[in-house]
MARSELUM-918938 format. One record per residue: residue number from 1; residue in three letters; x, y, z of N, C-alpha, C, O in turn. Coordinates in steps of 0.1 Angstrom, whole numbers, plus 5000, padded with zeros to 4 digits. Each point is the difference from the previous one (the first is absolute). Layout:
residues N
pos; code; n.c1; n.c2; n.c3; ca.c1; ca.c2; ca.c3; c.c1; c.c2; c.c3; o.c1; o.c2; o.c3
NUM; ALA; X; Y; Z; X; Y; Z; X; Y; Z; X; Y; Z .
...
***
This chain:
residues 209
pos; code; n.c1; n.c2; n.c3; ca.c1; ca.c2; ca.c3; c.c1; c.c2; c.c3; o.c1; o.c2; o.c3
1; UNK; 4970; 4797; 5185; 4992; 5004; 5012; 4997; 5015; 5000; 5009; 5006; 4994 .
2; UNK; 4981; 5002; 5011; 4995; 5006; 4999; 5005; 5009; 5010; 4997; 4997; 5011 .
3; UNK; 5013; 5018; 4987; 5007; 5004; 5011; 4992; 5016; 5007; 5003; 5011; 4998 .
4; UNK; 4990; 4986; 5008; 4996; 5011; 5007; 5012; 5015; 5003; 5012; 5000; 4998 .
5; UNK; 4979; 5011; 5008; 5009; 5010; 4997; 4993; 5006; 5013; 4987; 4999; 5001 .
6; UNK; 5019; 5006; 5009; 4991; 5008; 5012; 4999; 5011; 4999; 5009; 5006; 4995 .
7; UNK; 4981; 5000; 5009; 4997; 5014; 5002; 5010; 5010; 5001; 5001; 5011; 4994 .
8; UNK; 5007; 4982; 5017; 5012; 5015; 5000; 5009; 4999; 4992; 5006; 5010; 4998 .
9; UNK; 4998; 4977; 4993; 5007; 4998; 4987; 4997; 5009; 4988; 5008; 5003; 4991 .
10; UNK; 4975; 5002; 5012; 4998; 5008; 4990; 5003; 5017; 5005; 5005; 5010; 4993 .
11; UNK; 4990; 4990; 5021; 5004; 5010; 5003; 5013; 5009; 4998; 5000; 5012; 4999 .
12; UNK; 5012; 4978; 5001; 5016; 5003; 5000; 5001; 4999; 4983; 5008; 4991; 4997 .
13; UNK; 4985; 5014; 4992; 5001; 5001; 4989; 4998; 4987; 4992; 5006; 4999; 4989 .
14; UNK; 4985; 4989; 5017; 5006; 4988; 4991; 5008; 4995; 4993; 5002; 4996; 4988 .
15; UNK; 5005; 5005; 5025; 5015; 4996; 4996; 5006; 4985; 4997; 5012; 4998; 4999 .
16; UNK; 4977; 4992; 4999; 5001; 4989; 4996; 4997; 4998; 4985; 4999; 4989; 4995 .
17; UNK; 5000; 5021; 4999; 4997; 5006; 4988; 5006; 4991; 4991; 5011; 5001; 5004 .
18; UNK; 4990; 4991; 4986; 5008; 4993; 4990; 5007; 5014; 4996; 5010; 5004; 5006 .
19; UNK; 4985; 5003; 4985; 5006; 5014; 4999; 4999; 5013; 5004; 4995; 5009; 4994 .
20; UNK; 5011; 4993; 5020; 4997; 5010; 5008; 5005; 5013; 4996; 4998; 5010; 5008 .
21; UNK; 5008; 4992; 4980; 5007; 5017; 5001; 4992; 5007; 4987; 5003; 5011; 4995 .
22; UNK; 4985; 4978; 4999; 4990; 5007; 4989; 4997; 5017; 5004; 4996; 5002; 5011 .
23; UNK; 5004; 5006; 4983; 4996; 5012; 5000; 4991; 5003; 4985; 5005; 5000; 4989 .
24; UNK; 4977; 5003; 5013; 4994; 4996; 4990; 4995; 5019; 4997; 4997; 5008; 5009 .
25; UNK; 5002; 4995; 4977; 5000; 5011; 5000; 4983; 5006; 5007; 4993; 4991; 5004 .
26; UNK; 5003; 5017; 4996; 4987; 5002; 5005; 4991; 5014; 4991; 5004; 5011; 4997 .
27; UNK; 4986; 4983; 5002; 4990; 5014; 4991; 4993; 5009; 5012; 5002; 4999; 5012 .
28; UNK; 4991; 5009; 4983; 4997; 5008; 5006; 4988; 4994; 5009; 4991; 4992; 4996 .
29; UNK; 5010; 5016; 5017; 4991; 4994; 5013; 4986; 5012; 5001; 5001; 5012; 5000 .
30; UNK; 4988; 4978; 5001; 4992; 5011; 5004; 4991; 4993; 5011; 4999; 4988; 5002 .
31; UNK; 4996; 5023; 5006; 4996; 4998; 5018; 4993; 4989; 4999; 5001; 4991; 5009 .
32; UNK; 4988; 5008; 4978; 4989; 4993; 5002; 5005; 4985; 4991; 4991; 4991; 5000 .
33; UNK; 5019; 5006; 4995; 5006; 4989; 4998; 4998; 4986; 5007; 5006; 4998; 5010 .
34; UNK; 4987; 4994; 4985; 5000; 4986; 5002; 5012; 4994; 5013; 5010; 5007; 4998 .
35; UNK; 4991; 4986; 5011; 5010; 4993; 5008; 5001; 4990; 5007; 4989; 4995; 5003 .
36; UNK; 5021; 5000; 4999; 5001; 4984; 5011; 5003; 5006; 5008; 5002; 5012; 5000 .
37; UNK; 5000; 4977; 5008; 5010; 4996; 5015; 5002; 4989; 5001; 4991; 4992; 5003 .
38; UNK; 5023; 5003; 4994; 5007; 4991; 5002; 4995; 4993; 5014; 4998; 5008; 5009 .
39; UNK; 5001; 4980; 4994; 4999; 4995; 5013; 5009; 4987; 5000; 5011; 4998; 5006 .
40; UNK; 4984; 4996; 4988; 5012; 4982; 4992; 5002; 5003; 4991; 4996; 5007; 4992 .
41; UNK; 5017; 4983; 5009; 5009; 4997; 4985; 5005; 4984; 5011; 5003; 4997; 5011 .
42; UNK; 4996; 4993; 4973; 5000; 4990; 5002; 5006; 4993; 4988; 4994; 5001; 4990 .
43; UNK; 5019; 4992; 5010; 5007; 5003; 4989; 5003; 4980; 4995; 5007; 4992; 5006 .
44; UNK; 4987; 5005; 4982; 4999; 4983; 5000; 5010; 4998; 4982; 4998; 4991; 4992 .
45; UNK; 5009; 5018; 5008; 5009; 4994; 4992; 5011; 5011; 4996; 4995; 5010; 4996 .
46; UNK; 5016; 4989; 5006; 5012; 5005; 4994; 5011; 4996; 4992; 5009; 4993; 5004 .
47; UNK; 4990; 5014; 4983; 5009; 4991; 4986; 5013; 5015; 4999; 5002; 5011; 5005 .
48; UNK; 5003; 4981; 4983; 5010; 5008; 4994; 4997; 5015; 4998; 5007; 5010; 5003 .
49; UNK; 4976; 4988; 4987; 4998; 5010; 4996; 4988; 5009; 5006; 4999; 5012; 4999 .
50; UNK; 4996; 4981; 5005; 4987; 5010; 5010; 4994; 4991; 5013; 5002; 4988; 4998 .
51; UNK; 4994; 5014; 5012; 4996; 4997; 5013; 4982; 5004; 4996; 4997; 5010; 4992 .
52; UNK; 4994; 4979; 5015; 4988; 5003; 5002; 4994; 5000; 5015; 5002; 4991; 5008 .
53; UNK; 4990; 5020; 4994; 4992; 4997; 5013; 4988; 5003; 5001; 4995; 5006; 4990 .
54; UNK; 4996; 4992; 5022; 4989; 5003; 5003; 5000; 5015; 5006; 5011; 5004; 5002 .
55; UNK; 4980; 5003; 5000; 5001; 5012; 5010; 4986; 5003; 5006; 4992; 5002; 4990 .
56; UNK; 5004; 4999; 5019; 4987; 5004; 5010; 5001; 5020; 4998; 5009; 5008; 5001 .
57; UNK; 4978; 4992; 4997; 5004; 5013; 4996; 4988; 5006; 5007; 4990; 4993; 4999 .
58; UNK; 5007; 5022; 5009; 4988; 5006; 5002; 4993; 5008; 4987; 5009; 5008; 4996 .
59; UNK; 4981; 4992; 4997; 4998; 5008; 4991; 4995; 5016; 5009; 5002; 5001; 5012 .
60; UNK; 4992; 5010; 4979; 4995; 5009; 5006; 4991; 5000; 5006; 4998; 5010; 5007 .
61; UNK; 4990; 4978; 4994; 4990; 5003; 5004; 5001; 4991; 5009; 4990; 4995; 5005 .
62; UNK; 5022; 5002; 4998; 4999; 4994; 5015; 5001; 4978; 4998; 5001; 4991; 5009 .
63; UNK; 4998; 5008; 4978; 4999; 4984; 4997; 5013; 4996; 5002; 5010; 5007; 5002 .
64; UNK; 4989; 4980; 4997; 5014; 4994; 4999; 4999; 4990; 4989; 4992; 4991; 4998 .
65; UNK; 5024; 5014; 4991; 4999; 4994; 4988; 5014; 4990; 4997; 5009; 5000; 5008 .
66; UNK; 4992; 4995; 4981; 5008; 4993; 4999; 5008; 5003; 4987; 4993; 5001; 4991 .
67; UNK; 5021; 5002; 5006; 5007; 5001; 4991; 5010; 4987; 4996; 5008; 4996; 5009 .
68; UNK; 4993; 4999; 4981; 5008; 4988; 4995; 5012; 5012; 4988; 4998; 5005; 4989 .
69; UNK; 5014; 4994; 5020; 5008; 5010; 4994; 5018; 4995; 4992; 5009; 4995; 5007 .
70; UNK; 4993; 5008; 4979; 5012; 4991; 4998; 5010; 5013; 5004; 4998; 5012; 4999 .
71; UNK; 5011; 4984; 5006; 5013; 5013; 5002; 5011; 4995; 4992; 5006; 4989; 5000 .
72; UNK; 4996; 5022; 4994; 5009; 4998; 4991; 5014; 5012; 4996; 4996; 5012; 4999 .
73; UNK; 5015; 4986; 4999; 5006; 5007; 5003; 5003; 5013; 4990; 5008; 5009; 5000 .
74; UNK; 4982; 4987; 4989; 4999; 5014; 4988; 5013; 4993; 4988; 5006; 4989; 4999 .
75; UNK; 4995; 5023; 4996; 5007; 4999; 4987; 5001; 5013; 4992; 4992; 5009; 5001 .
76; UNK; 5017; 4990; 4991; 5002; 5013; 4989; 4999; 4994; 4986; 5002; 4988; 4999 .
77; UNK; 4996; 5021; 4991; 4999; 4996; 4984; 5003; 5014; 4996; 4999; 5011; 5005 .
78; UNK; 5007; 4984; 4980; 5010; 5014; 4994; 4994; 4997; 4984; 4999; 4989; 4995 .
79; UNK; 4997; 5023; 5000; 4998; 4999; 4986; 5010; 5006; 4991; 4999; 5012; 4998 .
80; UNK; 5011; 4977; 4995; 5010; 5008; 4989; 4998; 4998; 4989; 4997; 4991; 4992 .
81; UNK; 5005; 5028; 5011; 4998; 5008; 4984; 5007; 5000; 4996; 5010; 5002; 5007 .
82; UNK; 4994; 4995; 4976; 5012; 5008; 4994; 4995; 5015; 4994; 4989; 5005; 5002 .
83; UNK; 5022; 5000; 4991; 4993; 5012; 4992; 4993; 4999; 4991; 4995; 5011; 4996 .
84; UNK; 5001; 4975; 4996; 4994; 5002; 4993; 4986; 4994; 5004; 4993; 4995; 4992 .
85; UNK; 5005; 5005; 5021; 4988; 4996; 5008; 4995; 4989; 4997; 4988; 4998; 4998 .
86; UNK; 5024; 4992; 5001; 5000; 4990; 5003; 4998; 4994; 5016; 5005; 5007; 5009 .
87; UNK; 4986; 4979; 4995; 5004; 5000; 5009; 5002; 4982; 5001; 4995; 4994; 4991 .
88; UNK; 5013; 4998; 5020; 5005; 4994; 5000; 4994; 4992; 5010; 5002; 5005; 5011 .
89; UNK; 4989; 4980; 4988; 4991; 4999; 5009; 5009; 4984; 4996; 5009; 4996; 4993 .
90; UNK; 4981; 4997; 5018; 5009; 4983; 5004; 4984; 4992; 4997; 4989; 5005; 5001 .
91; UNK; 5013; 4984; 4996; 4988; 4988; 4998; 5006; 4993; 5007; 5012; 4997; 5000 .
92; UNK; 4976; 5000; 5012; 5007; 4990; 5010; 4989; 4991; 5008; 4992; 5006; 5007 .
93; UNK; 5006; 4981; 4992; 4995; 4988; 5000; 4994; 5009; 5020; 5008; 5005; 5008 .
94; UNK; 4976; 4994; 4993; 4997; 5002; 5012; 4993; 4988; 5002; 4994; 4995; 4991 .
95; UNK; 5007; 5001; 5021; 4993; 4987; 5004; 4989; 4999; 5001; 4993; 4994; 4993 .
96; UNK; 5001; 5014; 5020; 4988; 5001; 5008; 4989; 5003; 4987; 4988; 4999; 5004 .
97; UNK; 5015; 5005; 4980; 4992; 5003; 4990; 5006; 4989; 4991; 4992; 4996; 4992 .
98; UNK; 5019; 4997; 5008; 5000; 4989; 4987; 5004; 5006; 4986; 4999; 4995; 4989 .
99; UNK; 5007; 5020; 5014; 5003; 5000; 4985; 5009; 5009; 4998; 5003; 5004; 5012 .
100; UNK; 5003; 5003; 4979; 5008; 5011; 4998; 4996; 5013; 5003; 4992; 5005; 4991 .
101; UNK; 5011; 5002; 5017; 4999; 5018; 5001; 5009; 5005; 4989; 5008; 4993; 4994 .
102; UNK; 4990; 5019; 5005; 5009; 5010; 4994; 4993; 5011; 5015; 4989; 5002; 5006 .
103; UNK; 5026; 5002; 4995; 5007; 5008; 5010; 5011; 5011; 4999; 5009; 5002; 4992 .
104; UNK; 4988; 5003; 5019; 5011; 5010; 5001; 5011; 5000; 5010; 4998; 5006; 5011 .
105; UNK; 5012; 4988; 4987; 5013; 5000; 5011; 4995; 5002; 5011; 4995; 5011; 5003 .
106; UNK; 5006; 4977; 5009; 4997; 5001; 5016; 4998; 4990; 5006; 4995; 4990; 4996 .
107; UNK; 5012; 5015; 5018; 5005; 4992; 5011; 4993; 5004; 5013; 4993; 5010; 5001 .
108; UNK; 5009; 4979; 5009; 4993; 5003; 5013; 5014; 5006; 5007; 5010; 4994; 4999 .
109; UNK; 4988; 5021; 5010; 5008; 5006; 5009; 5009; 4986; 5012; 4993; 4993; 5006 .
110; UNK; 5016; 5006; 4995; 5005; 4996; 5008; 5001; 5007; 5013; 4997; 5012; 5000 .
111; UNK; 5008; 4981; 5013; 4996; 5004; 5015; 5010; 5020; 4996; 5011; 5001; 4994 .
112; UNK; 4979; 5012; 5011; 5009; 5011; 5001; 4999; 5007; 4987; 4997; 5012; 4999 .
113; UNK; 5004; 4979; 4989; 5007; 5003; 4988; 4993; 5018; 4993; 4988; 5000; 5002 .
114; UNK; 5013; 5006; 4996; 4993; 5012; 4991; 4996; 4997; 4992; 5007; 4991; 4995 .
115; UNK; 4978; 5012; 4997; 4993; 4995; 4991; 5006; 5004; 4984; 4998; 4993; 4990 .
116; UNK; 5008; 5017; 5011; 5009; 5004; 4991; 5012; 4993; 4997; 5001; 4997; 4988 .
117; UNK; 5009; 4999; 5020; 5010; 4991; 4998; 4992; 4988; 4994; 5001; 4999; 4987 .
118; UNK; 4993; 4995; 5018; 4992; 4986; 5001; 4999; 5002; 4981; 5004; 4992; 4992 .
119; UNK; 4988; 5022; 5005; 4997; 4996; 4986; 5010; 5001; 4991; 4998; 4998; 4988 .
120; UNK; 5012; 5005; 5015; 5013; 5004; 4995; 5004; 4992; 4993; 5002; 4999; 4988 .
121; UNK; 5002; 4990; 5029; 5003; 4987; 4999; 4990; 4991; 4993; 5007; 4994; 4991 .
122; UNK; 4983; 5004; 5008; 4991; 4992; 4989; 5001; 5005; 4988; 5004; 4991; 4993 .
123; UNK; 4995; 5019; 5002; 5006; 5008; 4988; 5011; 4992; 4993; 4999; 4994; 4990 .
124; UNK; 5016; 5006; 5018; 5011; 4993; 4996; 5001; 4985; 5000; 5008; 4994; 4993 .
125; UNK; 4986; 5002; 5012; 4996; 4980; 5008; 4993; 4999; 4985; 5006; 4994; 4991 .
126; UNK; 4981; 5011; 5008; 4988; 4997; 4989; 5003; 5003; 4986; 4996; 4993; 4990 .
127; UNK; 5013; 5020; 5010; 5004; 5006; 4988; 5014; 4999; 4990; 5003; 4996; 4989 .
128; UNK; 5003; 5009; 5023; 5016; 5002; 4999; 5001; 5017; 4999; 5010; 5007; 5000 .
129; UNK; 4978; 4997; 5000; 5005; 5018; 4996; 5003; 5006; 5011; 4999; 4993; 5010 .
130; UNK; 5002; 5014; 4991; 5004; 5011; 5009; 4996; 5017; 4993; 4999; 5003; 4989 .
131; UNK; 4998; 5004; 5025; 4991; 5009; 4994; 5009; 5013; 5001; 5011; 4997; 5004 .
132; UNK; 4990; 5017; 4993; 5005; 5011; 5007; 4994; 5007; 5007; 5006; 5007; 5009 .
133; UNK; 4980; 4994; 4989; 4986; 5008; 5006; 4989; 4987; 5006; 4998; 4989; 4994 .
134; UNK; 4999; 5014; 5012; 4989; 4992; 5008; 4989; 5010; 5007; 5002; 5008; 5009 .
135; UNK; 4985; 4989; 4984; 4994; 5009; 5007; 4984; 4994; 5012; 4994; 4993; 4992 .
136; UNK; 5000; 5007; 5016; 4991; 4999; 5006; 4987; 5001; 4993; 4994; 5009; 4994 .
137; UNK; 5005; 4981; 5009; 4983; 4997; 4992; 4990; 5002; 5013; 4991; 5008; 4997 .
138; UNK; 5008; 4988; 5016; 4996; 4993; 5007; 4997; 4993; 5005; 5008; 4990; 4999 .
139; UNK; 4980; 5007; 5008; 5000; 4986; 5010; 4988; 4997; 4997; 4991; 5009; 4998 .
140; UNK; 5007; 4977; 5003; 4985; 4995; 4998; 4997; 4987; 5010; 5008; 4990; 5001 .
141; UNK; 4985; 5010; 5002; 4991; 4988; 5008; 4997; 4989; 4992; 4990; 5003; 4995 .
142; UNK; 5015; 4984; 5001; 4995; 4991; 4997; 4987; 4993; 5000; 4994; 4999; 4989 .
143; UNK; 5000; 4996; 5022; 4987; 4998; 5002; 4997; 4999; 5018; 5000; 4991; 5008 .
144; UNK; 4998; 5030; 4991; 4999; 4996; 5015; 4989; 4996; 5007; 5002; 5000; 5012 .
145; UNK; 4986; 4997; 4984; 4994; 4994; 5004; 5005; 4986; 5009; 4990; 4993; 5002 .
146; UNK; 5022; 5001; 5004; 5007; 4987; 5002; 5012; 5001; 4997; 5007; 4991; 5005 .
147; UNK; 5000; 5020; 4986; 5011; 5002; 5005; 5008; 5006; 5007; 4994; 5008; 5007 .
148; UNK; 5020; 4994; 4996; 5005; 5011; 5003; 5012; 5008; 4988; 5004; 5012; 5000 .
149; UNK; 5001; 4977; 4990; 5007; 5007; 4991; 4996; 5008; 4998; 4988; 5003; 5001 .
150; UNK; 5027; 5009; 4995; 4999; 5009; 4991; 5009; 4998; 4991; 5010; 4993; 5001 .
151; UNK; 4987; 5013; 4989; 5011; 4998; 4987; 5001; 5019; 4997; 4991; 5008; 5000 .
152; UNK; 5026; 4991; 4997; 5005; 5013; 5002; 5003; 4998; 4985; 5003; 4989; 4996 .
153; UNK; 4997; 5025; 4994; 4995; 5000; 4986; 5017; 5007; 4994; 5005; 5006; 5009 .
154; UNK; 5000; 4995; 4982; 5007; 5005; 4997; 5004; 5004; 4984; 4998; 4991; 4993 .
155; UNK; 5006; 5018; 5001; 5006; 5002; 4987; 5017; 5005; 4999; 5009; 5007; 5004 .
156; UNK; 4988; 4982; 4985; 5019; 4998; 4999; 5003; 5007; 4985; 4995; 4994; 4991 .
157; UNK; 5012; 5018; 5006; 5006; 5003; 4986; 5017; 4999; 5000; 5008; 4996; 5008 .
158; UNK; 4993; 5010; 4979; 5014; 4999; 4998; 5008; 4984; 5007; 5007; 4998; 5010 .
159; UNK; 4988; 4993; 4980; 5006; 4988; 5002; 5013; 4997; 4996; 5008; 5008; 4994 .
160; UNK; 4996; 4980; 5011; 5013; 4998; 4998; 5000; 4986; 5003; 4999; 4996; 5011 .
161; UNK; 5001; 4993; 4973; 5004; 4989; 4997; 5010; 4988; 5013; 5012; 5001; 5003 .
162; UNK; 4980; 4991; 5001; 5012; 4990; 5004; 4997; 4988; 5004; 4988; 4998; 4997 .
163; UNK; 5016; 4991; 5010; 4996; 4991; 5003; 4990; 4997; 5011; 5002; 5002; 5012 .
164; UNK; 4987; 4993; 4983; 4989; 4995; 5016; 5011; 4991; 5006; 5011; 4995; 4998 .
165; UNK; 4977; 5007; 5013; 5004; 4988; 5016; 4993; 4995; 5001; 4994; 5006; 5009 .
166; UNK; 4998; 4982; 4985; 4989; 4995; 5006; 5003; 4994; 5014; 5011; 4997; 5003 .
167; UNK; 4977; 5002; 5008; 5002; 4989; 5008; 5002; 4991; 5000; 4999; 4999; 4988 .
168; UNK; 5003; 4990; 5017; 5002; 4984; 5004; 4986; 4996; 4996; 4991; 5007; 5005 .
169; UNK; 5004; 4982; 4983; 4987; 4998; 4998; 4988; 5012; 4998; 4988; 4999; 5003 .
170; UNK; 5018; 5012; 4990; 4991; 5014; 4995; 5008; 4995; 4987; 5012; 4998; 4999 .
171; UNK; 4973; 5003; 4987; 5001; 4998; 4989; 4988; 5009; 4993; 4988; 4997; 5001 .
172; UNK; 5018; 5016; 4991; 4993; 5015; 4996; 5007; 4990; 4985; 5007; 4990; 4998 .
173; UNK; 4983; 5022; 4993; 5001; 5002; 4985; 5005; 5018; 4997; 4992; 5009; 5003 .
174; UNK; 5016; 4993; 4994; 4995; 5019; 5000; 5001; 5006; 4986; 5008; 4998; 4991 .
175; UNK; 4979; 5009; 5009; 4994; 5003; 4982; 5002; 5018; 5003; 4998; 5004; 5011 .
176; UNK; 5006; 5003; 4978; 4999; 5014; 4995; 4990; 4997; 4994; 4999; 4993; 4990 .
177; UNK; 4987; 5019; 5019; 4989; 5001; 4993; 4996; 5014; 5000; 4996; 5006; 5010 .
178; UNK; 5007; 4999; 4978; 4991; 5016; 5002; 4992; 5004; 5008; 4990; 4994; 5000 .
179; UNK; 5011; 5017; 5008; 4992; 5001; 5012; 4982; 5005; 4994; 4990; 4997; 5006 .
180; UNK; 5013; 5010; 4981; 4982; 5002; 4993; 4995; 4985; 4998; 4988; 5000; 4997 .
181; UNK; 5017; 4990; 5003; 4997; 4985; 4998; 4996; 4998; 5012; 4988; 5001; 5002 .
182; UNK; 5020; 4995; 5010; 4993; 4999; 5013; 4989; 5004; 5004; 4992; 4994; 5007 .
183; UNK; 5007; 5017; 4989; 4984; 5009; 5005; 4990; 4993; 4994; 4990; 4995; 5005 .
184; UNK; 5014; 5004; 4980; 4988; 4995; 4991; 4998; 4986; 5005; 4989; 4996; 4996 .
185; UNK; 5021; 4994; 5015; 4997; 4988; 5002; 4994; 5001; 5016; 4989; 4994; 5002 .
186; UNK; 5014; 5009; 5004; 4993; 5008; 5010; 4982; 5000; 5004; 4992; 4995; 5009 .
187; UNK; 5006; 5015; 4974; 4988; 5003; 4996; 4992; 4988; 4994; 4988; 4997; 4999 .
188; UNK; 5025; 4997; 4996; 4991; 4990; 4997; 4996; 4985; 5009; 4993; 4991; 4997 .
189; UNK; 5013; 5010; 5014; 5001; 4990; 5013; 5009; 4992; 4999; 4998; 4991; 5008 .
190; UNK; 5014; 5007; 4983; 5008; 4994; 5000; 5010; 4999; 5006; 5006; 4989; 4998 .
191; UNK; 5000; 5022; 5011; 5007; 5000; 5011; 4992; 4997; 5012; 4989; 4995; 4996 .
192; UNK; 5011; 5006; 5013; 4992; 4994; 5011; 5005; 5003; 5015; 4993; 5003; 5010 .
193; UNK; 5025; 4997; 4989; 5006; 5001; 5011; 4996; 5014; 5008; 4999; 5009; 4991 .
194; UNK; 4999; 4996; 5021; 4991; 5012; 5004; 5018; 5008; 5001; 5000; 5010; 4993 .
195; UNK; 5008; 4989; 5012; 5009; 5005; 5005; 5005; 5006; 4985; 5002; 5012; 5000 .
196; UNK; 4999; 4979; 4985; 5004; 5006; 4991; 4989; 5010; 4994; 5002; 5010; 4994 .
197; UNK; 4985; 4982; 5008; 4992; 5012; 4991; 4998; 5016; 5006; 4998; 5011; 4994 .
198; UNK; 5003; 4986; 5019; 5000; 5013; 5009; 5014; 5009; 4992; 5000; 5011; 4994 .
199; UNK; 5011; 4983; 5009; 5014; 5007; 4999; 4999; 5009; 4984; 5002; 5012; 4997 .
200; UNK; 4994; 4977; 4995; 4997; 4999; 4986; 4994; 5013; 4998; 5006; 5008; 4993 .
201; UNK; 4983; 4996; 5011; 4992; 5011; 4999; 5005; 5012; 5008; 4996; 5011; 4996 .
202; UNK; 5010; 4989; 5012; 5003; 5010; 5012; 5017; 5006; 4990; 5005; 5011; 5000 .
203; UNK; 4998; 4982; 4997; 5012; 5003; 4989; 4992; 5007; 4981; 5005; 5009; 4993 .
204; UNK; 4986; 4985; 5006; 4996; 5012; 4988; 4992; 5011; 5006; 4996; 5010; 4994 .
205; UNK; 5003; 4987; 5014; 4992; 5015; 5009; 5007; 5008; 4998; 4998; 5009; 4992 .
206; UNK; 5017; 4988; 5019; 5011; 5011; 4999; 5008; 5002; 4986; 5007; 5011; 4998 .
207; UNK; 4992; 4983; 4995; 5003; 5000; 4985; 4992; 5014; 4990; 5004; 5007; 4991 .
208; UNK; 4983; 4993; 5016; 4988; 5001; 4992; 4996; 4998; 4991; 4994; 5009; 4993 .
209; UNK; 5005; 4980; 5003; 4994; 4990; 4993; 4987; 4998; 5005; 4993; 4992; 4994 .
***
């Protein structure tokens, strides 16, 4: 059933929010910037992993438009390096495509959780390593055009060997692939995943590679 949301529901912060304590980072504002106005939110399904709704929206020029929006509660990904710039990526059966990814270690945030912990924890679950340095990659938008994820980016060195945790019915492959190989697969469209190829490159950046 299709659960409406009232005006002053939005007003008191939408607080019916599937994930209400999102804080999403923001770029730089200028006067003459594009904008809405929220007026409805109308919300026709709520799962485990993301909530969908409708929203009535004012555009600038005074119209009234419609947004079909998924909410979702974000996620972090960690890319480990060794010293010999290696890095350590998982092949893992995606459905919604029918076939195998190659990826980079990541989990969806749990209710509160820091996006940092969160990759930590996927790191040890997906891997078994453990890092000594973790450094910030940043944040990236998924497809906001409809969505609201963010995926929080991370780099992990100085590893340290040990047992994964997989989840309950989570089944990864995990391959040491030279990270100059990644790029070249990358370039050549054979990775695909957006959260790894972003990380992927944002890590030989800082490298300088």
């Amino acid at each position: 059933m299709e659960k409406q949301m009232t005006n002053s529901e939005l007003e008191n912060g939408h607080n019916e929010d599937p994930f209400p304590n999102l804080l999403f980072p923001e770029g730089d504002k200028k006067p003459d910037d594009p904008r809405e106005e929220v007026l409805e939110r109308r919300r026709f399904f709520s799962g485990r992993v993301f909530a969908a709704e409708i929203m009535d929206v004012r555009l600038q020029d005074g119209r009234i438009g419609k947004r079909e929006i998924v909410r979702h509660n974000g996620g972090a990904a960690i890319v480990p390096l060794d010293e010999d710039l290696n890095v350590y990526v998982v092949r893992q059966f995606r459905s919604p495509f029918g076939q195998v990814l190659v990826e980079i270690p990541a989990g969806k945030l749990e209710a509160n959780e820091d996006p940092r912990d969160c990759a930590i924890r996927e790191l040890k679950e997906e891997t078994g390593f453990s890092a000594d340095k973790v450094e910030d990659l940043g944040c990236i938008f998924s497809s906001p055009g409809y969505s609201s994820e963010a995926l929080y980016l991370y780099l992990a060195t100085s590893l340290h060997e040990g047992s994964a945790q997989l989840d309950e019915g989570e089944f990864v492959n995990v391959e040491k692939i030279p990270l100059k190989d990644l790029l070249e697969q990358i370039n050549e469209g054979k990775i695909r995943d957006a959260k790894t190829v972003v990380a992927l490159l944002k890590t030989a950046r800082r490298l300088g590679l």
